[in-house]
N, C-alpha and C positions, 0 to 999 in steps of 0.2 A: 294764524296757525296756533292749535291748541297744544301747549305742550304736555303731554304724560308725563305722571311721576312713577320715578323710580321704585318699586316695592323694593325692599330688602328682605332678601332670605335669607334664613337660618337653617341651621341644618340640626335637626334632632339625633342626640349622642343615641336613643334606641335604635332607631329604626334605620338612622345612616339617611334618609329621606329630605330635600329641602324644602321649605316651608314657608309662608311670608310670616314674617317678625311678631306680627299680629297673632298668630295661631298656636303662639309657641309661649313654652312657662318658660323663665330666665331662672335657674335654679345658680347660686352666686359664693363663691368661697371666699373671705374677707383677708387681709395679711393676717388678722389675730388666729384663722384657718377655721371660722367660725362656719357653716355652709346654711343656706337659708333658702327660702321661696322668695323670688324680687318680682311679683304680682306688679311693679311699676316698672321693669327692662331698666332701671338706672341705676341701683345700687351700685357703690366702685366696690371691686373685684376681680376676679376672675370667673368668668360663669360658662355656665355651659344649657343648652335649653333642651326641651321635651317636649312634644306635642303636646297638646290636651286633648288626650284620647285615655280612656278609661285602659286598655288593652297594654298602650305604652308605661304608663305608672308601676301597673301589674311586672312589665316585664323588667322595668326597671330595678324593682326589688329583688327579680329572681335571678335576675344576672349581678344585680350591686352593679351600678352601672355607675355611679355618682364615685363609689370608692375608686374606682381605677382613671374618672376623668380627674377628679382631683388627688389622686394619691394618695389616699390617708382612710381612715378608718370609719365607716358612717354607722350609728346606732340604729339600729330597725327600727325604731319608733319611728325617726326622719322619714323612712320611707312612707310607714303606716302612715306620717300626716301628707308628703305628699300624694298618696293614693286618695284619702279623706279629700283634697283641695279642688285633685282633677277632678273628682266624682263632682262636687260641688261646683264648678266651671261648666262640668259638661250639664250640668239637671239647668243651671242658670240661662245655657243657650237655647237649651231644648223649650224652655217657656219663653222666652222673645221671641221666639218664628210662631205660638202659638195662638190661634187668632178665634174668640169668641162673637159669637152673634149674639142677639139683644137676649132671645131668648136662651141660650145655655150658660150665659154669664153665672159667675159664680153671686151670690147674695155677700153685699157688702155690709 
């Protein structure tokens, strides 16, 4: 009998949506109330995550979504870099599903 593993879902503070663990950015507030991107899910904190969807980032900034999950005050730059991070997750996937033949290969 083969056993399935358990996915774990998260649930993204935008969109209210849940998610598997994998799909999702760990965005992470430290006791010194430092708040950061946890691109590894481990950092200790308190976190809270966002899909990686170019749409959700966007919306995250325009609602401040990060200041009311963690209570405290976030600097828009924070945002502008996580919007900058998703964009760059989402362009990084979009080239691993994409698949060349001998001839349109790019010249190395």
């Amino acid at each position: 009998m083969v056993k399935t593993k358990k996915v774990p879902l998260r649930k993204s503070v935008v969109s209210n949506a849940q998610f598997p663990k994998k799909e999702l950015l760990r965005i992470v507030c430290n006791k010194a109330g430092e708040i950061s991107i946890d691109p590894t899910g481990k950092a200790s904190g308190r976190g809270a995550y966002i899909a990686i969807k170019n749409d959700e980032a966007l919306q995250a900034k325009q609602r401040r979504v990060f200041d009311r999950v963690f209570q405290t005050t976030i600097a828009d730059n924070f945002y502008d870099e996580l919007i900058l991070y998703v964009d760059h997750q989402v362009e990084r996937e979009k080239l691993a599903t994409v698949t060349y033949s001998i001839d349109d290969a790019p010249e190395i």
